[in-house]
One Martini backbone bead per residue (centre of mass of N, CA, C, O) as a GRO file, in nm:
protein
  474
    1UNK     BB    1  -5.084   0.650  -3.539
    2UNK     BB    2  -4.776   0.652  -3.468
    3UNK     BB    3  -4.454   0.492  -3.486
    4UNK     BB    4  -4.379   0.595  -3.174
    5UNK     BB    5  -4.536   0.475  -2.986
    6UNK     BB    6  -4.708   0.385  -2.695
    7UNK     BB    7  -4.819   0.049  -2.458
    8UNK     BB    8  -4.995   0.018  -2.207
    9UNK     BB    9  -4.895  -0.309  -2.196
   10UNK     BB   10  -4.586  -0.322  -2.308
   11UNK     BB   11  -4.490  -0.094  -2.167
   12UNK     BB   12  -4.201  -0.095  -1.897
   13UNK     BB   13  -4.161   0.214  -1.805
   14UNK     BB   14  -4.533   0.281  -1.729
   15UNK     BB   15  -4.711   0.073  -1.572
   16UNK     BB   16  -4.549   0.059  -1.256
   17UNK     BB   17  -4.616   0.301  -1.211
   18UNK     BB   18  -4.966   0.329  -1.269
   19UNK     BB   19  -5.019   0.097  -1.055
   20UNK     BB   20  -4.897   0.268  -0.774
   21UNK     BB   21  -5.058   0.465  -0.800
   22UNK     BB   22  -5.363   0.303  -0.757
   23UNK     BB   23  -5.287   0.117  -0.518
   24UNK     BB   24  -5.183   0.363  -0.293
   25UNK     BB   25  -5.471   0.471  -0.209
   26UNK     BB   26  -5.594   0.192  -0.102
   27UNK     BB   27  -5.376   0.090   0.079
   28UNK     BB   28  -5.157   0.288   0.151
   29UNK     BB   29  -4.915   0.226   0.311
   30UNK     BB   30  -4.612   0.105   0.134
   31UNK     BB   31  -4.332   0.348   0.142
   32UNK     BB   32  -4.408   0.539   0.389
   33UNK     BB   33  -4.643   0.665   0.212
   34UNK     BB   34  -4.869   0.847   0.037
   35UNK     BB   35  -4.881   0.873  -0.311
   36UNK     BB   36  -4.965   1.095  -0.557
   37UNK     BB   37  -4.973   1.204  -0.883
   38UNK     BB   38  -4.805   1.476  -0.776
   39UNK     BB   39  -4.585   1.350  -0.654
   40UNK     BB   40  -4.254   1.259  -0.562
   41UNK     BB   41  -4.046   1.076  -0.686
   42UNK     BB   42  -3.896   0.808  -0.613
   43UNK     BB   43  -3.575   0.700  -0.624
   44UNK     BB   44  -3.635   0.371  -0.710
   45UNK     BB   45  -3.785   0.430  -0.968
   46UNK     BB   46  -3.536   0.609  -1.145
   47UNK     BB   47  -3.392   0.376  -1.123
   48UNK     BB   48  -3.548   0.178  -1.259
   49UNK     BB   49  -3.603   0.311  -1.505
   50UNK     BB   50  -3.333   0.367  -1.580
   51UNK     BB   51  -3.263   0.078  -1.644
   52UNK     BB   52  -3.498   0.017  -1.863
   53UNK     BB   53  -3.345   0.191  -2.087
   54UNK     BB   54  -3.204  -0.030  -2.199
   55UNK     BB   55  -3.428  -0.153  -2.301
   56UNK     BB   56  -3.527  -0.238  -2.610
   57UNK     BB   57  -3.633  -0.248  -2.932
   58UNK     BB   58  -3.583  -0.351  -3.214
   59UNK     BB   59  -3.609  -0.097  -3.385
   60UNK     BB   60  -3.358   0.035  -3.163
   61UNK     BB   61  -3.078  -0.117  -3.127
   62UNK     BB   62  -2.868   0.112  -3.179
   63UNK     BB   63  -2.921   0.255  -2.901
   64UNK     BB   64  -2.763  -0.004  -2.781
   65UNK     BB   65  -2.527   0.013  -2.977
   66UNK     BB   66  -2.426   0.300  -2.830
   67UNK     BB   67  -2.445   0.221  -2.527
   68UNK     BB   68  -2.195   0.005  -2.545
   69UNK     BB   69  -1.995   0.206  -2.633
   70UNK     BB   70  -1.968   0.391  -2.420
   71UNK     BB   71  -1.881   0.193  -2.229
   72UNK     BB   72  -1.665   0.062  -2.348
   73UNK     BB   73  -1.480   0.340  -2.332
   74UNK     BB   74  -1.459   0.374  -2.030
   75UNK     BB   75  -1.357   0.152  -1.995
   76UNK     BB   76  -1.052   0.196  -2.138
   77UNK     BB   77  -0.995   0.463  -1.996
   78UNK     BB   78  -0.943   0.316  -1.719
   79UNK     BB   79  -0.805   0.098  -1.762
   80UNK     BB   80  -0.540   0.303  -1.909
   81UNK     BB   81  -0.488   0.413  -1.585
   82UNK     BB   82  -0.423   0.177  -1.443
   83UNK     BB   83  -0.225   0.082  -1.578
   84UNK     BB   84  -0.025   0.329  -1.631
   85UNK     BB   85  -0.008   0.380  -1.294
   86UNK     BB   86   0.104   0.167  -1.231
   87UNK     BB   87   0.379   0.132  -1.367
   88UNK     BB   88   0.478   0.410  -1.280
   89UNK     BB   89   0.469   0.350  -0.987
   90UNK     BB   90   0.665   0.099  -1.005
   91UNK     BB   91   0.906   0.313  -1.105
   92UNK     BB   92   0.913   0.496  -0.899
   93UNK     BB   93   0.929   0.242  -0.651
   94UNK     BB   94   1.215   0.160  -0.763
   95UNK     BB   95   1.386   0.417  -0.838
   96UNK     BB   96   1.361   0.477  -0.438
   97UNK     BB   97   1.494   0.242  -0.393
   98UNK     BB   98   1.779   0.287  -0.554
   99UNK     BB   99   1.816   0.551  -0.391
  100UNK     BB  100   1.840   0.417  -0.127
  101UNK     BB  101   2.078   0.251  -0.142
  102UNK     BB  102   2.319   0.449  -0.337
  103UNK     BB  103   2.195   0.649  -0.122
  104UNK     BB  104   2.186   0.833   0.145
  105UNK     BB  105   1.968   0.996   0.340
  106UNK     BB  106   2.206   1.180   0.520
  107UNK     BB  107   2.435   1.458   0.476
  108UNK     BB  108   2.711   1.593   0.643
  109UNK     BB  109   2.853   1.921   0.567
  110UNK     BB  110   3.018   2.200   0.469
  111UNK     BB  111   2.891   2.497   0.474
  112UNK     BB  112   3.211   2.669   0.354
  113UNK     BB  113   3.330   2.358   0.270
  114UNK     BB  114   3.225   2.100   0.100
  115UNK     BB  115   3.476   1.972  -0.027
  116UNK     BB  116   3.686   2.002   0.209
  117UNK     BB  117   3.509   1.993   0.454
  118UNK     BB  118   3.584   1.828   0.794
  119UNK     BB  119   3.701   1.741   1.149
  120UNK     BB  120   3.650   1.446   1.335
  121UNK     BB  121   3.757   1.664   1.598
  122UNK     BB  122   3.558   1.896   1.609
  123UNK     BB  123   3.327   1.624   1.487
  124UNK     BB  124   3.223   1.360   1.583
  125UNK     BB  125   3.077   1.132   1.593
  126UNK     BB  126   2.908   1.099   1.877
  127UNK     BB  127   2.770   1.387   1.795
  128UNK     BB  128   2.564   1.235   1.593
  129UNK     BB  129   2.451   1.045   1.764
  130UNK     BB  130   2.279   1.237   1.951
  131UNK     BB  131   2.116   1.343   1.729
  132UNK     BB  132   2.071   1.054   1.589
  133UNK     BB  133   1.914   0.791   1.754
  134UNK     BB  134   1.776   0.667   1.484
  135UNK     BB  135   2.043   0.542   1.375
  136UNK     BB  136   2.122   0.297   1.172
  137UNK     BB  137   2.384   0.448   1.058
  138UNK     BB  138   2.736   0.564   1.052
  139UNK     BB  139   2.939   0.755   0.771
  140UNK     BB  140   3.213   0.840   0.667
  141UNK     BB  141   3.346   1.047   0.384
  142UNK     BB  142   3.472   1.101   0.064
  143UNK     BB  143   3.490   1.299  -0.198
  144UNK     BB  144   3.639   1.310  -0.592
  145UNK     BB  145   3.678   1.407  -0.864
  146UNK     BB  146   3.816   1.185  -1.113
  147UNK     BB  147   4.060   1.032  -1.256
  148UNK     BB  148   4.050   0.699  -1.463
  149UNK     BB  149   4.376   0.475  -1.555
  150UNK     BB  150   4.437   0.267  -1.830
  151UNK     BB  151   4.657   0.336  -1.999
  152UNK     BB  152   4.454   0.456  -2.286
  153UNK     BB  153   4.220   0.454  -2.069
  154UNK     BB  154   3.989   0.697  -1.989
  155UNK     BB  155   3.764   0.800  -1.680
  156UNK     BB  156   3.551   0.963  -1.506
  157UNK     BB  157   3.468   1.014  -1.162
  158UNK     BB  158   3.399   0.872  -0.840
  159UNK     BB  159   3.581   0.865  -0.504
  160UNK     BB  160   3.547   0.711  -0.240
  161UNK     BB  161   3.571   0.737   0.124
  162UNK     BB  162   3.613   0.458   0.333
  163UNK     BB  163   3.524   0.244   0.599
  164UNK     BB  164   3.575  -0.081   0.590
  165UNK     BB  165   3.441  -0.185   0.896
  166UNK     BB  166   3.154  -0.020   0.745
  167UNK     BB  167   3.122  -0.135   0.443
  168UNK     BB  168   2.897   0.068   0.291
  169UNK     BB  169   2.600   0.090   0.352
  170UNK     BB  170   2.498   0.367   0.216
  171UNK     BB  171   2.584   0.248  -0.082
  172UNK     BB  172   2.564  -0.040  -0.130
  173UNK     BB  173   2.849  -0.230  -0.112
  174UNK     BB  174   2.786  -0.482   0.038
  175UNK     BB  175   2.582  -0.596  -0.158
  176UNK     BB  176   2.745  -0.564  -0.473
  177UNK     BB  177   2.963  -0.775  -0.459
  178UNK     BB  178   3.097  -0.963  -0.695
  179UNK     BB  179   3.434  -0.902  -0.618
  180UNK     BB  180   3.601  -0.955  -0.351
  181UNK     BB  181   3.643  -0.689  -0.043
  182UNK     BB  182   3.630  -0.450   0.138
  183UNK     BB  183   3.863  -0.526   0.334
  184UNK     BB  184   4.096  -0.495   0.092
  185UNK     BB  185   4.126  -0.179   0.164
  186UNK     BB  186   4.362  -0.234   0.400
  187UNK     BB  187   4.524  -0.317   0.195
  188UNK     BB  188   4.828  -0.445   0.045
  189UNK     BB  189   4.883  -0.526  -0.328
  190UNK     BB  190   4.969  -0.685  -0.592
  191UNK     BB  191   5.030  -0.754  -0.863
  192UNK     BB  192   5.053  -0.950  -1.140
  193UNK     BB  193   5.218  -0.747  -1.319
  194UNK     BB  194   5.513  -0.623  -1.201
  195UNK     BB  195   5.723  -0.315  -1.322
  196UNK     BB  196   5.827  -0.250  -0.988
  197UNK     BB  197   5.866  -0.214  -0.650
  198UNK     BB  198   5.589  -0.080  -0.584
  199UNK     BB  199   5.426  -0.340  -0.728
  200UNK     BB  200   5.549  -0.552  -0.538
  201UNK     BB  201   5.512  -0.425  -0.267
  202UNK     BB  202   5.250  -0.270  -0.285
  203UNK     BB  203   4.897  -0.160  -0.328
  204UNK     BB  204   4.620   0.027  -0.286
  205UNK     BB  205   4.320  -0.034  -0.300
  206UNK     BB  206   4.008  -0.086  -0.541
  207UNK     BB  207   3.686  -0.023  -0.621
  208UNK     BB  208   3.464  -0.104  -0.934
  209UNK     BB  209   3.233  -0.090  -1.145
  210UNK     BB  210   3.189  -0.314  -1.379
  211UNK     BB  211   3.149  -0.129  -1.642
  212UNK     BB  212   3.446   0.038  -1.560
  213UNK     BB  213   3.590  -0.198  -1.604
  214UNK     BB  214   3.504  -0.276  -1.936
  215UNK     BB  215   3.625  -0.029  -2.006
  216UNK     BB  216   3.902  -0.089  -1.905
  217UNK     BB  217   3.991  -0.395  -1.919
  218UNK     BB  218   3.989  -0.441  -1.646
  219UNK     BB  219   4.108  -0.677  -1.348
  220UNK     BB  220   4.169  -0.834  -1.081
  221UNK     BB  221   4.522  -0.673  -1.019
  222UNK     BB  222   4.517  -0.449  -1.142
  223UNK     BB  223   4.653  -0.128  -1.289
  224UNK     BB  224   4.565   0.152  -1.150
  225UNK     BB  225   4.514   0.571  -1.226
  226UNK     BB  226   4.478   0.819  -1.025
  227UNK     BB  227   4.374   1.159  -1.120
  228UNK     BB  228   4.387   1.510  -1.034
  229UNK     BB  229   4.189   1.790  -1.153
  230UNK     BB  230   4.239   1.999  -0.872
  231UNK     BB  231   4.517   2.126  -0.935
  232UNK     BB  232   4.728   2.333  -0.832
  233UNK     BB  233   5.030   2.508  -0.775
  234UNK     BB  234   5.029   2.491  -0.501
  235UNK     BB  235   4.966   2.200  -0.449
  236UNK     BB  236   5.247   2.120  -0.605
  237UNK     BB  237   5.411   2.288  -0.370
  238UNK     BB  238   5.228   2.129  -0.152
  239UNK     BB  239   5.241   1.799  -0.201
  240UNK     BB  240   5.024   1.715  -0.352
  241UNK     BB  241   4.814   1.488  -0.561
  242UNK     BB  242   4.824   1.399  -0.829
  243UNK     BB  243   4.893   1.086  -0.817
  244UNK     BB  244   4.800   0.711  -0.809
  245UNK     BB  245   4.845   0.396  -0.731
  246UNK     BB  246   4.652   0.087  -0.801
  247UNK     BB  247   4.450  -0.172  -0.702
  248UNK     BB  248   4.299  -0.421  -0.815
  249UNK     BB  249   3.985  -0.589  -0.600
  250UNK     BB  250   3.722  -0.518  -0.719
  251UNK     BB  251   3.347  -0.552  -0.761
  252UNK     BB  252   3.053  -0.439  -0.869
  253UNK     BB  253   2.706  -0.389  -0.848
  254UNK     BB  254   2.386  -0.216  -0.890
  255UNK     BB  255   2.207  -0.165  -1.146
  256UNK     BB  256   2.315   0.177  -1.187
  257UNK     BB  257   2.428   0.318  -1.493
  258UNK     BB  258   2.616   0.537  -1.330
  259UNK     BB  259   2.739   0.394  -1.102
  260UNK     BB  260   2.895   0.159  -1.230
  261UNK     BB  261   3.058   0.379  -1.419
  262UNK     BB  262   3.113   0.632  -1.174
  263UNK     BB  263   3.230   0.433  -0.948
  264UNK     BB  264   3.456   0.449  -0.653
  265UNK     BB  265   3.642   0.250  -0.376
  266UNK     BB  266   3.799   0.357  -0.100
  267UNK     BB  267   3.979   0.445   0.113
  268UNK     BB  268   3.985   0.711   0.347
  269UNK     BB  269   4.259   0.749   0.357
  270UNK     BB  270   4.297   0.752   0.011
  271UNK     BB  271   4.074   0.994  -0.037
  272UNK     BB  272   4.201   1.241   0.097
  273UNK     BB  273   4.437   1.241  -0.098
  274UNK     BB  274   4.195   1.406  -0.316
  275UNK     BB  275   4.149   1.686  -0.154
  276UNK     BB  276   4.169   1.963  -0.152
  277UNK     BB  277   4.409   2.106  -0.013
  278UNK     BB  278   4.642   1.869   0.059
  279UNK     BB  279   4.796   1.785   0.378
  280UNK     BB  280   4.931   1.610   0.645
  281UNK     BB  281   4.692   1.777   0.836
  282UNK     BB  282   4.456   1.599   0.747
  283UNK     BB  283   4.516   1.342   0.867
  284UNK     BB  284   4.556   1.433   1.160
  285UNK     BB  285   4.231   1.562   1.139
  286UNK     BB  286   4.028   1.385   0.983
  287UNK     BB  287   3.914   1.466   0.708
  288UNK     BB  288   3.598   1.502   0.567
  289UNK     BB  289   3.341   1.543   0.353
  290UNK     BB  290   3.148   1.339   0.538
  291UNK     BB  291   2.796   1.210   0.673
  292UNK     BB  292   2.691   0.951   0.687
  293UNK     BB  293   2.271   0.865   0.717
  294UNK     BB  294   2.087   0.624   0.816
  295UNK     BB  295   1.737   0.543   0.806
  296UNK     BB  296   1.416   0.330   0.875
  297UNK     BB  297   1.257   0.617   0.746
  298UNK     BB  298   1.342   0.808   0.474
  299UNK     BB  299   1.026   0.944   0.408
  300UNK     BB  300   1.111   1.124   0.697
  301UNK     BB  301   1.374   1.318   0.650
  302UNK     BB  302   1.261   1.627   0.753
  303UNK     BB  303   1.280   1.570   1.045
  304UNK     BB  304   1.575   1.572   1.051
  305UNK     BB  305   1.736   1.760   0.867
  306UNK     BB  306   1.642   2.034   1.119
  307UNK     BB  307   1.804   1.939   1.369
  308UNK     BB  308   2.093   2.144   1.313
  309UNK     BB  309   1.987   2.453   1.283
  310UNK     BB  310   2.031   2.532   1.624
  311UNK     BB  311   2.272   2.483   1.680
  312UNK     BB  312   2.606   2.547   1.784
  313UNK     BB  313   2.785   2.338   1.769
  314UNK     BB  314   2.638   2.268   1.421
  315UNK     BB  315   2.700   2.560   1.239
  316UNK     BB  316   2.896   2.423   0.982
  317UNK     BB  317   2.633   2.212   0.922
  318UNK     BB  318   2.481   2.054   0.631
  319UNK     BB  319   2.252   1.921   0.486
  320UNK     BB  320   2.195   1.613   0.271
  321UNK     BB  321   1.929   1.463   0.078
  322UNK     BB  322   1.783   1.227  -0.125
  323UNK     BB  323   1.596   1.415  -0.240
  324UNK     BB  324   1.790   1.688  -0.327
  325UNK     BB  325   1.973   1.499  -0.531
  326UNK     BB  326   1.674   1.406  -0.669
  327UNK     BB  327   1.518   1.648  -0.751
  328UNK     BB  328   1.501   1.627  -1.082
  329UNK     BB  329   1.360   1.319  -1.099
  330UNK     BB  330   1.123   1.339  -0.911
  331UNK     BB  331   0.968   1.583  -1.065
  332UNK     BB  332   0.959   1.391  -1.350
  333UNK     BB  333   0.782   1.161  -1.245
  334UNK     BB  334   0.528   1.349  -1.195
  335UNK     BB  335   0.494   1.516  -1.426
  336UNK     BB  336   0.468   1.209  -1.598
  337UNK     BB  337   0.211   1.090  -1.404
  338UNK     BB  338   0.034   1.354  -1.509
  339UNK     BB  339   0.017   1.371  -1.785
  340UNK     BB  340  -0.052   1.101  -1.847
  341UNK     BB  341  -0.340   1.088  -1.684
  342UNK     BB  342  -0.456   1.331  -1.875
  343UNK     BB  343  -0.470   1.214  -2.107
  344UNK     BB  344  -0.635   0.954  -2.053
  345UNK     BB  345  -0.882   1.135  -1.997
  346UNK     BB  346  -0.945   1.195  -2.247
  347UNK     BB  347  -1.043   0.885  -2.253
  348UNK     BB  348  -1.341   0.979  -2.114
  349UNK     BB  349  -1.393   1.248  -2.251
  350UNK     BB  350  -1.520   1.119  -2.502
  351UNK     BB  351  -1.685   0.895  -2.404
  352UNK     BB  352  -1.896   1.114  -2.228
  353UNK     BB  353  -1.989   1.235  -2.546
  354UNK     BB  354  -2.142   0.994  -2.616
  355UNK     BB  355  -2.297   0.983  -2.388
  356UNK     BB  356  -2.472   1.221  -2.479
  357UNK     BB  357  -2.561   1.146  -2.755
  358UNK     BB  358  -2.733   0.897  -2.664
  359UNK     BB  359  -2.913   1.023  -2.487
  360UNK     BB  360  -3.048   1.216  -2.707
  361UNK     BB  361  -3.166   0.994  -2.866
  362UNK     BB  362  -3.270   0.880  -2.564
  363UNK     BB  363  -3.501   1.173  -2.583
  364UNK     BB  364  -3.637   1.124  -2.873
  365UNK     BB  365  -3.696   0.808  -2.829
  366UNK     BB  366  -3.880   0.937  -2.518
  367UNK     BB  367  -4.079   1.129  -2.529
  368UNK     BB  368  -4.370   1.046  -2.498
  369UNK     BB  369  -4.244   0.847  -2.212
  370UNK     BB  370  -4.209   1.146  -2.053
  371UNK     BB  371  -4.517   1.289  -2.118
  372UNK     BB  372  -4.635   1.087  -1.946
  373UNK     BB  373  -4.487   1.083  -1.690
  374UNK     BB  374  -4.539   1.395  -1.635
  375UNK     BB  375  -4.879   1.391  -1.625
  376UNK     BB  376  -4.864   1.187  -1.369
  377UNK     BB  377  -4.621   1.386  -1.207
  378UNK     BB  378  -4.388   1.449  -1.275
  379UNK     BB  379  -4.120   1.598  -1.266
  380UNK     BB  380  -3.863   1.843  -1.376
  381UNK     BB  381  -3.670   1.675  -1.172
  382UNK     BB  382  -3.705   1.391  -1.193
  383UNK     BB  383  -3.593   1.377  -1.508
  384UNK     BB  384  -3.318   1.478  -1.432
  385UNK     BB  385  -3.268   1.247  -1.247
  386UNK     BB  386  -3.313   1.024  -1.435
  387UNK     BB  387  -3.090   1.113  -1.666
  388UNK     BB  388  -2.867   1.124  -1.497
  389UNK     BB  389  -2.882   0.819  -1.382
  390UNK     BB  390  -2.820   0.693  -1.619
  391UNK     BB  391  -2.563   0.783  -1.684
  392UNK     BB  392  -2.416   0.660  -1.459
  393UNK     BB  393  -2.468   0.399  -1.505
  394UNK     BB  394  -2.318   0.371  -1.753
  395UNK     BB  395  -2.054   0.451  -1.565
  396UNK     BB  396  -2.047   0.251  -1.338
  397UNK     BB  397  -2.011   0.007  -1.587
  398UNK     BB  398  -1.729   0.156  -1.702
  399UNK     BB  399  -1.585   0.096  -1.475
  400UNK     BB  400  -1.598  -0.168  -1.343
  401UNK     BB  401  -1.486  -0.280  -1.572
  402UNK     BB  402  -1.215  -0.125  -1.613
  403UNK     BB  403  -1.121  -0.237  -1.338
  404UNK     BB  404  -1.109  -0.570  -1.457
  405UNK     BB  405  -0.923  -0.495  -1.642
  406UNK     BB  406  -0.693  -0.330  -1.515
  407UNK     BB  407  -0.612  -0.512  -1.304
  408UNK     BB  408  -0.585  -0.777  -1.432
  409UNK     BB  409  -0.332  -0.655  -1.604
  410UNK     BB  410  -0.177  -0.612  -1.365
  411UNK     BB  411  -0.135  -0.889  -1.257
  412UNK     BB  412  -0.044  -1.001  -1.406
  413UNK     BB  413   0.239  -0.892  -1.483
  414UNK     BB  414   0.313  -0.914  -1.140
  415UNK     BB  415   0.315  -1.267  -1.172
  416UNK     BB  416   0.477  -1.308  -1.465
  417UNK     BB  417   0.722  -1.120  -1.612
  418UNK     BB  418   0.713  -1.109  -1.924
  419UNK     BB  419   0.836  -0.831  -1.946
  420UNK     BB  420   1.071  -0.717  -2.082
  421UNK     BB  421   1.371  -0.503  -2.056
  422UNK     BB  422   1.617  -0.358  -2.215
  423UNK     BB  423   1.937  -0.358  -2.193
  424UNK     BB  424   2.087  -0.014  -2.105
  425UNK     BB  425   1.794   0.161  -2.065
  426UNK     BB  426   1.721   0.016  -1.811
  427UNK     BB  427   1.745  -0.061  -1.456
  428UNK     BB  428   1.498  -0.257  -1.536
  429UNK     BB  429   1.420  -0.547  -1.628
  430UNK     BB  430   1.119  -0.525  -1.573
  431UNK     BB  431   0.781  -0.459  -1.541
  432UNK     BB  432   0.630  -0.278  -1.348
  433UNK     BB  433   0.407  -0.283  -1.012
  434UNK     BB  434   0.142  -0.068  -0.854
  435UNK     BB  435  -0.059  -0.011  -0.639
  436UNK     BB  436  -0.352   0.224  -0.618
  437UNK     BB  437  -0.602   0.307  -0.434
  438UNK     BB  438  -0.625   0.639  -0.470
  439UNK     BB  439  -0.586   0.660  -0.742
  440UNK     BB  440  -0.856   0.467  -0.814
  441UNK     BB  441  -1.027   0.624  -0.731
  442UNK     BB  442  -1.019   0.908  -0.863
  443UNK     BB  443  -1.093   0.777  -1.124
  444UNK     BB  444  -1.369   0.709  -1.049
  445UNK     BB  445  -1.468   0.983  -0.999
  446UNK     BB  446  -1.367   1.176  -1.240
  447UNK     BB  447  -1.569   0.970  -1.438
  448UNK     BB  448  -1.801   1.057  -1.323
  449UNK     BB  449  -1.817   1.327  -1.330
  450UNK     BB  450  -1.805   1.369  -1.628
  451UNK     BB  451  -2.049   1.159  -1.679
  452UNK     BB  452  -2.235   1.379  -1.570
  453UNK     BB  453  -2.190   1.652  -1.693
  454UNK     BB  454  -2.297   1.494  -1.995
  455UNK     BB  455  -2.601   1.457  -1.817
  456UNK     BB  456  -2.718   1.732  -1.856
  457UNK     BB  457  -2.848   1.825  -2.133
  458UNK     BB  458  -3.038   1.565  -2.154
  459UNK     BB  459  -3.179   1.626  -1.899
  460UNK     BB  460  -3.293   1.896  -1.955
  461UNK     BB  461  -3.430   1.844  -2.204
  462UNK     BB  462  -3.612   1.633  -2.133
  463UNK     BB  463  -3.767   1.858  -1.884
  464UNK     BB  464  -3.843   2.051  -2.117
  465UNK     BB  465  -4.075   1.874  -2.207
  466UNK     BB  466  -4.421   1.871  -2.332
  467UNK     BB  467  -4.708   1.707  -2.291
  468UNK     BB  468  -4.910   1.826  -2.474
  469UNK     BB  469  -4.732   1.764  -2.721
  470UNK     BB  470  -4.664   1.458  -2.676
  471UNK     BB  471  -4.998   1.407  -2.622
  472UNK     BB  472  -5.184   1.487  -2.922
  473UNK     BB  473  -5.143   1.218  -3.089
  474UNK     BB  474  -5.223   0.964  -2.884
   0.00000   0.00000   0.00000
């Protein structure tokens, strides 16, 4: 008798087989059917199997803890890809948060002449209002890229006019207020330390994001001046504006590094007169940059976007959607979302080739009770779903572990705030997290798939056994 053979008496493998084997032609149906030793096993006996292939002897100990090991791999696996896609989702979701926030949702700008804008005489709001009455907010708005000087300090800037009794919803400018108010754009401001008679007399107000006052050294009541880079000798012999001197009025934070830097914001009078080929024409004609427009769904903008092109009336006028603007952005989250997904599933398939390896093993070390259960009926199908099943079950157990280590983590996370993120580097304080259950199938879907996939070869293998060799020296 060789060392690896197998004890009808003591094997849990096969005894239960041959029970039934026995006992079903004298009971008659006891499953459904009477079913002879020729007969194709049920599926639950190959699951039956397939859980007893854990249970090894002493001597194969190596077995289960290849076993162990395999499990182990897909859970950190599974874990790893749960935990790095939520976190990235959570980012992803913040930072979809604060661009609908900082920027309108649908922006109407001049299809012919973007900068220089239209005359909201011969479009106005109400026109406006009748093809989007699903607008929550509509404001127009003046926009123009210039220099800010205090001093010494300069810094290139964006510069809107809004109108203030409109507060800048579409900009998130009233939600930002630190200092001061956005009322205060509506009048004249004197100086702290006024040094003519202009300054004394009063100048008209601007709201600069935090950064770029602590940038300029500037505080509320100092005079800004701000520089229009933007003219040519025509427009200086027809007195457009070089520059214009401003009351430092408020300040702002949005908590985002480029707007809190780059950004202020003055009345749309004052801003009006930083635009192209500015002259006393534009104030009567009311000209702006465009119409900005919040909506209460902004994920479903395109249903929006599209609805002024086929109109006559709004033929010069073309839309601007807040995905349009941050459309490079949008593409690398998705991009750095996918790229990292991809990576992490090589350990999932790592751990697949362990799960091959280890089935190759317990096919070696139960040729034996594979040629048994053979010759007993079992079929070259059933073989390979036999260890298909196993291949799953092992599958099965490192997704479930993965599942409750990766949530585990994410919980944590989410409800402890513990990770803080350094600031000046990232725009959120802490480590976001979002819970994803779509993507949470797919991960386990994949991972069942991967390690399906790696118990064929082992599947097939175990089916082409040879019951008259395997049991010739038994």
């Amino acid at each position: 008798m060789t060392s690896n053979h197998f004890s009808f008496k003591t094997d849990p493998l096969v005894c239960p087989i041959i029970l039934e084997f026995l006992i079903d032609p004298i009971f008659g149906i006891t499953m459904g059917m009477t079913r002879g030793m020729t007969k194709r096993m049920k599926w639950r006996h190959i699951v039956w199997i397939a859980v007893r292939h854990f249970a090894v002897k002493r001597d194969r100990l190596g077995l289960s803890f290849m076993t162990i090991i395999s499990v182990f791999g897909v859970t950190i696996g599974v874990a790893a890809l749960i935990v790095v896609l939520s976190v990235m989702g959570g980012f992803e979701a913040e930072l979809k948060r604060k661009m609908l926030v900082g920027r309108p949702h649908l922006e109407l700008i001049s299809a012919t002449h973007p900068t220089a804008g239209f005359s909201l005489k011969q479009y106005p709001l109400s026109l406006f209002e009748k093809i989007y009455p699903e607008a929550s907010t509509i404001e127009p708005f003046t926009q123009a890229d210039v220099v800010v000087k205090r001093r010494k300090m300069m810094s290139p800037i964006e510069l809107y006019g809004i109108d203030p009794d409109q507060k800048g919803h579409n900009w998130g400018f009233s939600n930002s207020i630190v200092e001061g108010d956005i009322a205060d754009l509506k009048k004249l401001h004197k100086l702290k330390y006024a040094t003519d008679a202009v300054g004394s007399k009063g100048l008209p107000g601007i709201i600069v994001g935090e950064d770029l006052a602590m940038q300029l050294g500037a505080d509320v009541g100092d005079e800004l001046t701000v520089l229009s880079p933007q003219l040519n000798s025509g427009t200086i012999l027809g007195g457009g504006t070089i520059s214009r001197r401003f009351a430092l009025v408020g300040k702002f934070r949005s908590e985002l590094f480029n707007f809190d830097l780059r950004w202020a914001v003055t009345s749309i009078d004052e801003g009006r007169k930083f635009l192209p080929d500015y002259d006393e024409s534009l104030d009567q004609e009311r000209y702006v940059t465009g119409v900005a427009i919040d909506f209460k769904d902004p994920m479903d903008i395109d249903k929006y976007s599209g609805r002024i092109k086929n109109r006559s009336d709004v033929k010069d006028i073309k839309t601007l959607t807040w995905q349009e603007v941050n459309k490079s952005l949008l593409f690398a989250l998705k991009l750095e979302k996918f790229a990292m997904g991809s990576i992490l599933m090589l350990i999932v398939l790592v751990a697949a080739f362990s799960i091959s390896g280890t089935m190759m093993m317990m096919v070696f070390h139960k040729r034996n009770e594979i040629c048994c259960l053979r010759s007993l009926g079992m079929s070259k199908k059933d073989v390979t779903r036999l260890f298909l099943t196993h291949g799953a079950v092992i599958g099965v157990l490192g997704i479930v572990f993965g599942f409750i280590v990766g949530l585990g983590l994410c919980t944590l996370i989410y409800f402890r705030h513990d990770i803080s993120l350094p600031e000046g580097v990232y725009v959120l304080k802490a480590l976001p997290v979002r819970f994803l259950p779509v993507e949470y199938l797919v991960i386990a879907a994949a991972a069942l798939l991967l390690i399906i996939v790696s118990a064929i070869y082992p599947a097939v293998t175990a089916a082409r056994q040879d019951p008259g060799t395997g049991l010739r020296y038994e």
